[in-house]
Backbone as a chain_set.jsonl record, in Angstrom:
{"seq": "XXXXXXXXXXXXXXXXXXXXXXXXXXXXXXXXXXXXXXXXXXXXXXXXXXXXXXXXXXXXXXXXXXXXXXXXXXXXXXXXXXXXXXXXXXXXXXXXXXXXXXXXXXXXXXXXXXXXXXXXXXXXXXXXXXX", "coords": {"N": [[26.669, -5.539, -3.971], [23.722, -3.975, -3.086], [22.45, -0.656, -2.332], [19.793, 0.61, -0.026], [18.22, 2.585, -1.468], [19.056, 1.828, -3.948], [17.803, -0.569, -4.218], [15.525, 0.003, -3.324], [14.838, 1.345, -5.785], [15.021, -0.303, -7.952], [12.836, -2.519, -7.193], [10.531, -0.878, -8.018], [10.833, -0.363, -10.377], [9.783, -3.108, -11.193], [7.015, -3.088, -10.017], [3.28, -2.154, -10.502], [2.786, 1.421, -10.606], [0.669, 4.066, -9.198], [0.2, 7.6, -9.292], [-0.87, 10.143, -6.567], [-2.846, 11.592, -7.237], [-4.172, 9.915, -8.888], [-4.642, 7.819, -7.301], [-6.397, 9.263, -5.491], [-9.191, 9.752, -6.933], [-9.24, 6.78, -7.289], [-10.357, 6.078, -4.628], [-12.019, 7.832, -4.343], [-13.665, 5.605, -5.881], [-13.929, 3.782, -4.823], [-11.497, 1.959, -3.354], [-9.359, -0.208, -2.395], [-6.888, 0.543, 0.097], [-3.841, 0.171, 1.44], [-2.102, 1.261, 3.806], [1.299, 0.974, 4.351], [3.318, 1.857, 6.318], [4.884, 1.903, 9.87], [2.717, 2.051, 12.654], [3.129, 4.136, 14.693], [3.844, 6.285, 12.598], [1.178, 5.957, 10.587], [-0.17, 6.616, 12.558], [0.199, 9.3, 13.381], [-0.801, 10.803, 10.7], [-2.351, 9.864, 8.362], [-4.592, 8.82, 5.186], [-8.022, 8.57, 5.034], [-9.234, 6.315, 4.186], [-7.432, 4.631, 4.519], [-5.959, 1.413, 5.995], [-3.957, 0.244, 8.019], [-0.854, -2.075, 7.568], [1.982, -2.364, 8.738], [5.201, -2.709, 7.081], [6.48, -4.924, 7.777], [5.14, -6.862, 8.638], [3.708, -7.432, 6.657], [2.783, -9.751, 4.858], [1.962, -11.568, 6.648], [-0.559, -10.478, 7.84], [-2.328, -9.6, 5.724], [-4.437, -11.492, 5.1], [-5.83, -10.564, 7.115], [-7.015, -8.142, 6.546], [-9.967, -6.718, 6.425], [-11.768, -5.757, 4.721], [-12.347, -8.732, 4.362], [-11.612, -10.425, 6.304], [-12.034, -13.354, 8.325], [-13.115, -14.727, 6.321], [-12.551, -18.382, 4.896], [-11.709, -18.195, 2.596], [-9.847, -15.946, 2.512], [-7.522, -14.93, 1.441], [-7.228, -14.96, -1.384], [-9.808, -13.645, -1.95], [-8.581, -11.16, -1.174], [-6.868, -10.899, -3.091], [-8.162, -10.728, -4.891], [-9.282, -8.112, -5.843], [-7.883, -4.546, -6.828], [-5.086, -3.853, -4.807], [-3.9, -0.952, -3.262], [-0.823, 0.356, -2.492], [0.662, 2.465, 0.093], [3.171, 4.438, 1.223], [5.747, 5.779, 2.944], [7.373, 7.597, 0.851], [7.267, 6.077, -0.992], [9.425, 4.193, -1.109], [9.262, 2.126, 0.559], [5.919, 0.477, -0.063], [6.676, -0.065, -2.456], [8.295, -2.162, -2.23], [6.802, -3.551, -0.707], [4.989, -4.627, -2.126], [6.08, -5.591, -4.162], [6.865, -7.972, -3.018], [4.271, -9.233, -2.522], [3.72, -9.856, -4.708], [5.654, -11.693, -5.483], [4.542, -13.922, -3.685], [2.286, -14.359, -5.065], [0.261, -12.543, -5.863], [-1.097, -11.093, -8.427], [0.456, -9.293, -10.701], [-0.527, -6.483, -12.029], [-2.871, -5.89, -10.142], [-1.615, -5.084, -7.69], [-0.508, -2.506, -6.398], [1.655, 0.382, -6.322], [2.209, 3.386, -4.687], [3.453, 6.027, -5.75], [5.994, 8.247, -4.479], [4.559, 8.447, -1.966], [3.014, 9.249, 1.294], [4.0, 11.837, 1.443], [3.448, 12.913, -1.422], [1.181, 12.589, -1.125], [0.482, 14.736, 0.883], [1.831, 16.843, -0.14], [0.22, 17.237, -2.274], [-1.899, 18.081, -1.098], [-3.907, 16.918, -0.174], [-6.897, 15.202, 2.123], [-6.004, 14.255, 5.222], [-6.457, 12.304, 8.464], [-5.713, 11.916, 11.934], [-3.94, 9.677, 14.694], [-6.332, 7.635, 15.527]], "CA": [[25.771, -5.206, -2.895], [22.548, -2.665, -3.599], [21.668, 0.059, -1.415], [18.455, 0.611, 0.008], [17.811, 3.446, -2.814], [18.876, 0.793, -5.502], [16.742, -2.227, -3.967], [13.974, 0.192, -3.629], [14.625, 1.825, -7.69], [14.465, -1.976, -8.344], [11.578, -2.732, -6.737], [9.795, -0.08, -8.523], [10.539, -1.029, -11.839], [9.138, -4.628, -11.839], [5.446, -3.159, -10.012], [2.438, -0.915, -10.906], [2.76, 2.488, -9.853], [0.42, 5.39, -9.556], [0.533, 8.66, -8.435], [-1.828, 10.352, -5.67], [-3.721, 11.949, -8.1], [-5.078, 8.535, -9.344], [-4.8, 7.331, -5.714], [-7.481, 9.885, -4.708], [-9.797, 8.868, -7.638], [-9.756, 5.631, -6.898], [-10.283, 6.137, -3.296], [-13.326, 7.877, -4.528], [-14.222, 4.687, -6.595], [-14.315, 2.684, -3.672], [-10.102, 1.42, -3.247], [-8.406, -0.586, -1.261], [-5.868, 0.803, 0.318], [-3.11, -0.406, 2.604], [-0.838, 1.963, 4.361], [2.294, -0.109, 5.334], [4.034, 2.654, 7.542], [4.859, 2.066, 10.865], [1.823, 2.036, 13.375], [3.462, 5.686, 15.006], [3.74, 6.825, 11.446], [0.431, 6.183, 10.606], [-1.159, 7.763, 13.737], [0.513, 10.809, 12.937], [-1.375, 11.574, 9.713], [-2.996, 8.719, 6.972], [-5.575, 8.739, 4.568], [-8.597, 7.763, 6.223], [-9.827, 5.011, 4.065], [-6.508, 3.356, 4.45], [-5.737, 0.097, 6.616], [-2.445, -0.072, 8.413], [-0.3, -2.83, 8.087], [3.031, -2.471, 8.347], [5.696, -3.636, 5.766], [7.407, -5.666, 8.258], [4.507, -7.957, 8.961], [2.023, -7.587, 5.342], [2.47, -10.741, 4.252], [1.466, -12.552, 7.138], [-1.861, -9.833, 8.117], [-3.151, -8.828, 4.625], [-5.709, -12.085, 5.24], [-6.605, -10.0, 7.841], [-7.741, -6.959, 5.948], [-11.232, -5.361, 7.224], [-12.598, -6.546, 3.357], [-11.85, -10.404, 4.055], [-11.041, -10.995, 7.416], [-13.14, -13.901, 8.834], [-12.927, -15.715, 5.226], [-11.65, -19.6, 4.578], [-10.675, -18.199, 1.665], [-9.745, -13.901, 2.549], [-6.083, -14.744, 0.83], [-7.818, -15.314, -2.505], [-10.725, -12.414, -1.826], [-7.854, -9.703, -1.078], [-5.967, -10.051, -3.981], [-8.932, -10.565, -6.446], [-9.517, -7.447, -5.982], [-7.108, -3.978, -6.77], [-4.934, -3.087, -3.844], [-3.435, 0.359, -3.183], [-0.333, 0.019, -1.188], [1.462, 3.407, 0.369], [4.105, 4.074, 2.592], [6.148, 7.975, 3.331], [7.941, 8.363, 0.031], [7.041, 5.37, -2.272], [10.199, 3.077, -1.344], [8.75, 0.552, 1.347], [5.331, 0.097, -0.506], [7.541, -0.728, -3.826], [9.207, -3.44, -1.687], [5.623, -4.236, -0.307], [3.956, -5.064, -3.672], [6.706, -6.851, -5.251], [6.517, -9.051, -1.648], [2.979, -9.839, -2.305], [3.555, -10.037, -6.307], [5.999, -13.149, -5.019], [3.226, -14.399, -3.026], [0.992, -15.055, -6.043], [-0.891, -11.828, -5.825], [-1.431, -10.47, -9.701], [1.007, -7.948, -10.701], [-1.963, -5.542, -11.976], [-3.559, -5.362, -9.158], [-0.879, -4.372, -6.808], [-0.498, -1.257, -7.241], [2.624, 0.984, -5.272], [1.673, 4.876, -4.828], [4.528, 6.83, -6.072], [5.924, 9.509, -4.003], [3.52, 8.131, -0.587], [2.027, 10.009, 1.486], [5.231, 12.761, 1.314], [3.322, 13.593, -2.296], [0.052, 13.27, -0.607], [0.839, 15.942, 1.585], [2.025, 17.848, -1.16], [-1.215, 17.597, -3.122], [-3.032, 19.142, 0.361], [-5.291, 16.118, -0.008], [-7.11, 15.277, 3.479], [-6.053, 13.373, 6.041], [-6.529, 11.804, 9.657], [-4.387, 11.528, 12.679], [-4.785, 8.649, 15.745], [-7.683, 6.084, 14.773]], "C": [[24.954, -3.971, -3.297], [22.187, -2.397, -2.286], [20.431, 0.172, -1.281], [17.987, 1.646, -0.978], [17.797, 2.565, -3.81], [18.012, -0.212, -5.06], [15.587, -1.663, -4.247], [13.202, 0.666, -5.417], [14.335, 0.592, -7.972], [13.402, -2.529, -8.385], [10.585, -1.97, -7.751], [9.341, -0.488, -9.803], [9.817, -2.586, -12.216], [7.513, -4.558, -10.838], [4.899, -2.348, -10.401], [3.042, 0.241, -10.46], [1.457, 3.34, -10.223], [0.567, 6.588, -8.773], [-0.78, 9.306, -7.479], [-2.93, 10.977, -6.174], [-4.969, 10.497, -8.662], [-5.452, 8.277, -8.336], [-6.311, 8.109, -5.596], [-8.719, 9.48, -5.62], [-10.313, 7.803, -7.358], [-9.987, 4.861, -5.759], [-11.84, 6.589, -3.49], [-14.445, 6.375, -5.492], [-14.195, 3.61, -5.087], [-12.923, 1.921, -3.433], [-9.542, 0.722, -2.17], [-7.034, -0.515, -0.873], [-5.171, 0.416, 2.198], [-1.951, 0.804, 3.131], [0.882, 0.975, 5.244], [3.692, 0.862, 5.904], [3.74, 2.209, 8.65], [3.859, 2.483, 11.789], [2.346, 3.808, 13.749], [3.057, 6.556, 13.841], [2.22, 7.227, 11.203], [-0.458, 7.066, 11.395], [-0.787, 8.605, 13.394], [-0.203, 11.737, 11.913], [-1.296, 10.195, 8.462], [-4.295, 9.269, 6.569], [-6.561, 7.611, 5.259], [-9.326, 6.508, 5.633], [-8.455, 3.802, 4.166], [-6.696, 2.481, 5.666], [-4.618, 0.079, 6.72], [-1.925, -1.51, 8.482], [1.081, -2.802, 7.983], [3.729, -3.435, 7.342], [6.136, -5.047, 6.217], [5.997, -7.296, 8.483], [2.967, -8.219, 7.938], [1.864, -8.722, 5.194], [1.751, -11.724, 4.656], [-0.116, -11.779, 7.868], [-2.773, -9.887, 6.595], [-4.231, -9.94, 4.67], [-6.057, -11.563, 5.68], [-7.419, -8.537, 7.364], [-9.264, -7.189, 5.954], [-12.051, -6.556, 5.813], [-13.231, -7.949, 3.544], [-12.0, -11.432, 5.135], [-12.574, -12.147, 7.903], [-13.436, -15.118, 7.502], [-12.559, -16.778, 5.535], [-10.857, -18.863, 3.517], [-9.755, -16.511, 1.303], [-8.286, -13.953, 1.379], [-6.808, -14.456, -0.825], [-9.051, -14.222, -2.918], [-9.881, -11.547, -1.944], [-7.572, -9.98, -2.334], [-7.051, -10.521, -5.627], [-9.23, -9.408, -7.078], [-8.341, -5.908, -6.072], [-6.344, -3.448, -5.371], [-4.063, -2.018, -3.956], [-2.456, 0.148, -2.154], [0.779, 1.705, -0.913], [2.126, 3.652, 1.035], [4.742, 6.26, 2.61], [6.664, 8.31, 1.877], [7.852, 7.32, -1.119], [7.76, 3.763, -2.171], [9.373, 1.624, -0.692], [7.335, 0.413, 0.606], [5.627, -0.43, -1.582], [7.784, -2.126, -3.487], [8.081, -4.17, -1.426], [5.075, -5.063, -1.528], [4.924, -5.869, -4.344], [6.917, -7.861, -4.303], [5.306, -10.052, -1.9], [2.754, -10.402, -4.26], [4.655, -11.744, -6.167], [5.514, -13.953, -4.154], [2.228, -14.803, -4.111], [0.084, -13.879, -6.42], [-0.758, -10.975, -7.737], [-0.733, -9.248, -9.68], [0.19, -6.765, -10.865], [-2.491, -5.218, -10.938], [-2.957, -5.202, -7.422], [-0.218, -3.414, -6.863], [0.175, -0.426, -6.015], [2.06, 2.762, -5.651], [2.967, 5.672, -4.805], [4.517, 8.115, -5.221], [5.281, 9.101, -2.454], [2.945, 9.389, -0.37], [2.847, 11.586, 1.613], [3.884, 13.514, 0.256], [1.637, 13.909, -1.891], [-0.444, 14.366, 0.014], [0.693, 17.001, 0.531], [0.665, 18.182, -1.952], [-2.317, 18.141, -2.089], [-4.162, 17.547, -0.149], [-5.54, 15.796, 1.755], [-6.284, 13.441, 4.309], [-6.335, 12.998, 7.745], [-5.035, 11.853, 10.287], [-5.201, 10.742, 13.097], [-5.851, 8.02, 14.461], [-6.598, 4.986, 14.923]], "O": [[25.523, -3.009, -3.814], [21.806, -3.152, -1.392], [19.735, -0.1, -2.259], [16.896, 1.235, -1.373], [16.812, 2.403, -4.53], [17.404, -0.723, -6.0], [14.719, -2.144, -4.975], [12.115, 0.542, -5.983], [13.163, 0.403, -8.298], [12.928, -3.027, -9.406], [9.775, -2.715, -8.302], [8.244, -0.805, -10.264], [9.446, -2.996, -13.316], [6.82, -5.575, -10.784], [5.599, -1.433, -10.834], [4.038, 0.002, -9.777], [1.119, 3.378, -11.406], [1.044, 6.547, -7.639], [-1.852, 8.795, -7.806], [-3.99, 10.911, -5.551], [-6.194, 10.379, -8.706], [-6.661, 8.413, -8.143], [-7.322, 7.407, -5.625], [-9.456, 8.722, -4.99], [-11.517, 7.629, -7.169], [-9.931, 3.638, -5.63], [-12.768, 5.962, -2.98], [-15.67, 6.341, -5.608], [-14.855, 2.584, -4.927], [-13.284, 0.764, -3.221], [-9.317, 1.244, -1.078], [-6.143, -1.245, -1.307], [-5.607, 0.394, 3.349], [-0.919, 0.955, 2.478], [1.185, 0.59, 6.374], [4.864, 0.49, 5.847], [2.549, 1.981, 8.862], [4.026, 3.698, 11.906], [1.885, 4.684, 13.017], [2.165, 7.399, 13.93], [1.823, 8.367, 11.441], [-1.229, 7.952, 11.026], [-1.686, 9.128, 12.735], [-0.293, 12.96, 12.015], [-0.293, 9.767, 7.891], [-5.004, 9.982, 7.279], [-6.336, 6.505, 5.749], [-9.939, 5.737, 6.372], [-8.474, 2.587, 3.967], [-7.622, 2.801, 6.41], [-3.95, -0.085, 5.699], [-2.424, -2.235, 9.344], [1.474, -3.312, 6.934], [3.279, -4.479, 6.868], [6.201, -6.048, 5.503], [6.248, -8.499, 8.424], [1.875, -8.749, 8.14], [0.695, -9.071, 5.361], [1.111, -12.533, 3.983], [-0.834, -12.592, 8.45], [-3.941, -10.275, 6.619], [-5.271, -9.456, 4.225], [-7.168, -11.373, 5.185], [-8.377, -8.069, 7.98], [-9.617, -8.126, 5.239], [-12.617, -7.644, 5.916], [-14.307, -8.307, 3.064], [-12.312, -12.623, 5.105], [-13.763, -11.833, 7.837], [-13.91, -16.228, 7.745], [-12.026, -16.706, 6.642], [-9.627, -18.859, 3.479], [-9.247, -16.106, 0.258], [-8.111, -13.033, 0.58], [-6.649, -13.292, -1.193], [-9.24, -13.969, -4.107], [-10.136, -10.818, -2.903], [-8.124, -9.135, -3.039], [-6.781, -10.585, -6.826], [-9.426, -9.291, -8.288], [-7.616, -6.06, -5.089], [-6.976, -2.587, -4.757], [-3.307, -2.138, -4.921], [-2.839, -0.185, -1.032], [1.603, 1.977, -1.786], [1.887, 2.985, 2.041], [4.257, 7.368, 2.38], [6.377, 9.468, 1.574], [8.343, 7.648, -2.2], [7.346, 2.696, -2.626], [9.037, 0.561, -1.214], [7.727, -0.733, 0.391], [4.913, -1.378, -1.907], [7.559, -3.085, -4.226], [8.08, -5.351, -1.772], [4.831, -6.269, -1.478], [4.568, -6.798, -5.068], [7.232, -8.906, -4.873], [5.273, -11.251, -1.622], [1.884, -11.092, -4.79], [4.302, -12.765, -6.757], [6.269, -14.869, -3.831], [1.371, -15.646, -3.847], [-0.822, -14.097, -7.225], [0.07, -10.064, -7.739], [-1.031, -8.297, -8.957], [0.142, -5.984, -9.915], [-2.608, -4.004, -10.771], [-3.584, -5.202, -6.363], [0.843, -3.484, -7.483], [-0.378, -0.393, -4.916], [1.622, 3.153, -6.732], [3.473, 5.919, -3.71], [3.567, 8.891, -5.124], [5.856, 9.814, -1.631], [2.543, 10.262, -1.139], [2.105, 12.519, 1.918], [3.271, 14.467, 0.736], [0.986, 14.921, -2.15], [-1.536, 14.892, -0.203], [-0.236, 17.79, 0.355], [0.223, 19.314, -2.15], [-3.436, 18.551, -2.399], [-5.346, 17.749, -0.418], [-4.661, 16.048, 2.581], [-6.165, 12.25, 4.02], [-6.415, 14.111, 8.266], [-3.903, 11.849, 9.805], [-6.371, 10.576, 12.75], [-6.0, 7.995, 13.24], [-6.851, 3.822, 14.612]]}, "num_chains": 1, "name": "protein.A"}
């Protein structure tokens, strides 16, 4: 039996990672990013180009992502393109991306943000509350 620390070390090792440093970069490059914290969570304080969807229900929204939504084909639009997925400390976006990497979505371009928004914090980068 694996604890949620080992499921999530697990997780880690078989997707992308980067750290918030890149994150912000490629936030300035134009990124798509998913926050999959908890709706409360989020309100509290996210990066404001992110998109909430929680972890508990990504698999069956991410057609719905802002980018896509309104598509025949949005499943096939989202993940052509890189997504950014973050959560408070790294674990539940780990779990997220290797979710959507057994979904079909291109390991490359699911990409887990090491550390979340814990290291975001830490790097004083900006963020939003509410929205």
């Amino acid at each position: 039996m694996l604890s949620s620390q080992e499921l999530c070390a697990q997780a880690r090792s078989n997707v992308s990672e980067i750290d918030v440093h890149e994150l912000q970069q490629k936030i300035a490059e134009g990124a798509r990013v998913v926050d999959v914290r908890e709706p409360g969570e989020f309100a509290a304080g996210h990066i404001r180009q992110a998109v909430n969807m929680p972890r508990g229900v990504l698999e069956m929204q991410i057609n719905q992502h802002p980018a896509v939504a309104g598509y025949d084909d949005a499943l096939q639009r989202i993940a052509a393109e890189p997504l950014y997925l973050i959560c408070r400390s790294g674990g539940r976006s780990a779990l997220a991306a290797e979710s959507l990497v057994r979904m079909g979505f291109d390991q490359a371009k699911v990409i887990s943000v090491a550390g979340g928004m814990q290291a975001w914090e830490e790097a004083k980068y900006p963020q939003v509350a509410g929205e």
